[in-house]
C-alpha positions in Angstrom: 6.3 -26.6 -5.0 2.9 -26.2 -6.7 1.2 -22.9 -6.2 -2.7 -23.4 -5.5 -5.2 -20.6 -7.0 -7.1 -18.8 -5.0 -11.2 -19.4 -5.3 -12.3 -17.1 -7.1 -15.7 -16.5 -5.3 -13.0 -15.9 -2.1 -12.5 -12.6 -1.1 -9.1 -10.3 -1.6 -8.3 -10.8 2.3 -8.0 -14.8 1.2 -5.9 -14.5 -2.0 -3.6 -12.3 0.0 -3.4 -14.7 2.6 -3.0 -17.4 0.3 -0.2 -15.8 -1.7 1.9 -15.0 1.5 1.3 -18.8 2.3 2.2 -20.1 -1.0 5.4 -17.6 -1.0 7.0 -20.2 2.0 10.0 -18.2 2.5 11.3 -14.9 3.8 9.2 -12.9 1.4 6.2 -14.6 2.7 7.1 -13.9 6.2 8.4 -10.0 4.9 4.6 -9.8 3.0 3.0 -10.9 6.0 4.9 -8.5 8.4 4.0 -5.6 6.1 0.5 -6.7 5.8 0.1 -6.4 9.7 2.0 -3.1 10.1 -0.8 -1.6 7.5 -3.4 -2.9 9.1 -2.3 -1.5 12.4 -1.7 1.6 10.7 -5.0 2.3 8.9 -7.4 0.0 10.7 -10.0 0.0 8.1 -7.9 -0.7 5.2 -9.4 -2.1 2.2 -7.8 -4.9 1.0 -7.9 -5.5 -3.0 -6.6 -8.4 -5.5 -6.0 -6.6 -8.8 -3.6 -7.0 -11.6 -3.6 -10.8 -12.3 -2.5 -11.5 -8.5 -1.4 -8.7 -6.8 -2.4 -7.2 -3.0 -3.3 -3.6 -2.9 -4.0 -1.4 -0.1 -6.6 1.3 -0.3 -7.9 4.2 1.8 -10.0 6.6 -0.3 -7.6 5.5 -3.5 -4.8 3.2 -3.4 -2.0 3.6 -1.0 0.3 0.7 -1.9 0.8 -2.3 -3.6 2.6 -5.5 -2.3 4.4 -7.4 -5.0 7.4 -10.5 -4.4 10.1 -11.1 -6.6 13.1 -13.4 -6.5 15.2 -11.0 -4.6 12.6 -8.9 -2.7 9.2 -7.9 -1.8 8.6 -4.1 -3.2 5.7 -2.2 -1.6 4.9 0.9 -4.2 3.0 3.6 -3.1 0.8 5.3 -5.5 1.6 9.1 -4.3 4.7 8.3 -2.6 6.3 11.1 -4.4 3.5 13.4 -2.8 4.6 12.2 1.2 7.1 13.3 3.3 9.7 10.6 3.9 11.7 11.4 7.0 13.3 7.9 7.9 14.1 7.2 4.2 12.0 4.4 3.8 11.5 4.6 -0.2 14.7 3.3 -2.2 12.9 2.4 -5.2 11.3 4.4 -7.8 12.9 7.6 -6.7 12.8 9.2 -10.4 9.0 8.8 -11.1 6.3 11.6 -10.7 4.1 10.0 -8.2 5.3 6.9 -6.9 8.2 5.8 -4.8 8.5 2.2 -3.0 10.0 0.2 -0.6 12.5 -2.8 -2.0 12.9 -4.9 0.9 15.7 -7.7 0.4 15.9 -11.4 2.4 17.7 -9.9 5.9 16.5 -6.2 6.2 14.1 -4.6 8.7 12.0 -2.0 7.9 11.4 0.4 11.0 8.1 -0.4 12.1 7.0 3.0 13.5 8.2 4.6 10.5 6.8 3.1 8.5 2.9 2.8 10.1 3.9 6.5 10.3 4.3 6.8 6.4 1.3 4.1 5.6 -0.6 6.8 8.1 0.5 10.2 6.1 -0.4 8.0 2.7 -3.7 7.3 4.0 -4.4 11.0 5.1 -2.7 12.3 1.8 -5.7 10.3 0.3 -8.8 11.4 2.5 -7.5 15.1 2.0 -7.7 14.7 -1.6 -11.3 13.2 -1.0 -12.6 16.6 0.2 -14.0 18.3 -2.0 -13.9 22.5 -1.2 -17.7 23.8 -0.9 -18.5 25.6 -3.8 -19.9 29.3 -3.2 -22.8 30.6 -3.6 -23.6 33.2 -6.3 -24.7 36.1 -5.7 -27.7 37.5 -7.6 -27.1 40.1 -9.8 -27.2 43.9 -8.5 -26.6 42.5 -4.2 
């Protein structure tokens, strides 16, 4: 099956959509589902096309990218290593300093709640590290 390339004057919502079409199996259908839990989980998600073809997901910095392989669709988060992960959604990347991801194999489910409630703690992690502390003022010498 030929792959078509995106247009290149399209926008990073298009190429994503494209590449889950041009997937045509389960890891299209797994993309696609993961796609719509972030969006439900940070509603003004920015989608990006970086790295020669890949979907990213930013909120104030990136919070994951989507990538397909042969034998499953990984979703890395950037500062996973930063979030807490209660349902033990990461299995991938476990040893690095910041990230961690999500290797999702033809057949699994990943709990939806869980994880819009980790895409939601990744997005926050983000904004918090956005804010920047108000510097004080100096007090004049001798007050």
């Amino acid at each position: 099956m030929k792959k078509s390339a995106p247009d290149p004057s399209g926008s990073a919502s298009e190429f994503i959509t494209q590449k889950i079409a041009d997937l045509g199996d389960w890891r299209g259908t797994t993309l696609g589902r993961m796609r719509q839990l972030i969006q439900e989980a940070i509603p003004d998600v920015v989608e990006e096309w970086k790295w020669m073809g890949t979907p990213v997901w930013s909120h104030h910095g990136i919070l994951c990218t989507g990538e397909s392989y042969k034998d499953k669709v990984k979703l890395t988060f950037a500062k996973g290593a930063s979030l807490p992960d209660p349902a033990s959604l990461f299995n991938a990347s476990l040893d690095g300093n910041m990230r961690r991801a999500i290797d999702i194999h033809e057949g699994e489910e990943v709990d939806a709640a869980a994880f819009k409630a980790l895409m939601q703690q990744a997005g926050a992690f983000n904004s918090a590290g956005k804010a920047k502390p108000a510097k004080k003022a100096k007090s004049a010498p001798g007050h």
